[in-house]
N, C-alpha and C positions, 0 to 999 in steps of 0.2 A: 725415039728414045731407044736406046740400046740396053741389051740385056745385061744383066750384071749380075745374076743369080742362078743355078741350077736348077732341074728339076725337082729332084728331091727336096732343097730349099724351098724351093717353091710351093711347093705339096703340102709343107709340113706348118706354113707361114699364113696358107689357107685355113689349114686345120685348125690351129691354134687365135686365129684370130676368128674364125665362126665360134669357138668355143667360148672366148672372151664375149664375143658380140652377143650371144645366147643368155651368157648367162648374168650379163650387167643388164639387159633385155627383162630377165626375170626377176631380177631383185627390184628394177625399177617399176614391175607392174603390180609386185608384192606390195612393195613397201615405199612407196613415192619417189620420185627423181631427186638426185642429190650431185654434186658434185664430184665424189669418186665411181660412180655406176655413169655416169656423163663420160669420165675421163676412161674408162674400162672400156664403154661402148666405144668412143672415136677411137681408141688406139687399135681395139677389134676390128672395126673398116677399114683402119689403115694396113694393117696386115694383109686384110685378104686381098686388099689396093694393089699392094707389095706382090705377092702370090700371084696374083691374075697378071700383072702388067709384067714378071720377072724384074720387076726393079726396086733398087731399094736404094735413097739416097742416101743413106749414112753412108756404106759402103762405097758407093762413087764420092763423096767427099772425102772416106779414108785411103782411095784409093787400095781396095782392097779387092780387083778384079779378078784378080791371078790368083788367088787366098784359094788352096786347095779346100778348106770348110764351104767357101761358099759353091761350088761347084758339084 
């Protein structure tokens, strides 16, 4: 798999998805599992997925390699 995202992206994709994962994590241990703390956690894995691996398939489907933001 080839990389398609910077460092900095990457860092920040980490951050923000442990943040999600943390805290759909606490709502669900407060207050029972539900369907939006379900969807907050998976997209939360998916992120930090995105982060660790540098890949993000939106991006390689819009063909958006070269995309000064992403870099």
């Amino acid at each position: 798999m080839k990389r398609n995202i910077g460092t900095y992206n990457s860092m920040f994709r980490i951050a923000g998805g442990l943040t999600l994962l943390s805290y759909a994590t606490a709502k669900m241990a407060r207050e029972g599992t539900s369907g939006a703390q379900l969807g907050l956690a998976f997209l939360g894995a998916q992120k930090v997925g995105e982060g660790v691996t540098y890949y993000c398939p939106v991006a390689d489907a819009l063909n958006l390699e070269s995309s000064k933001f992403l870099k």
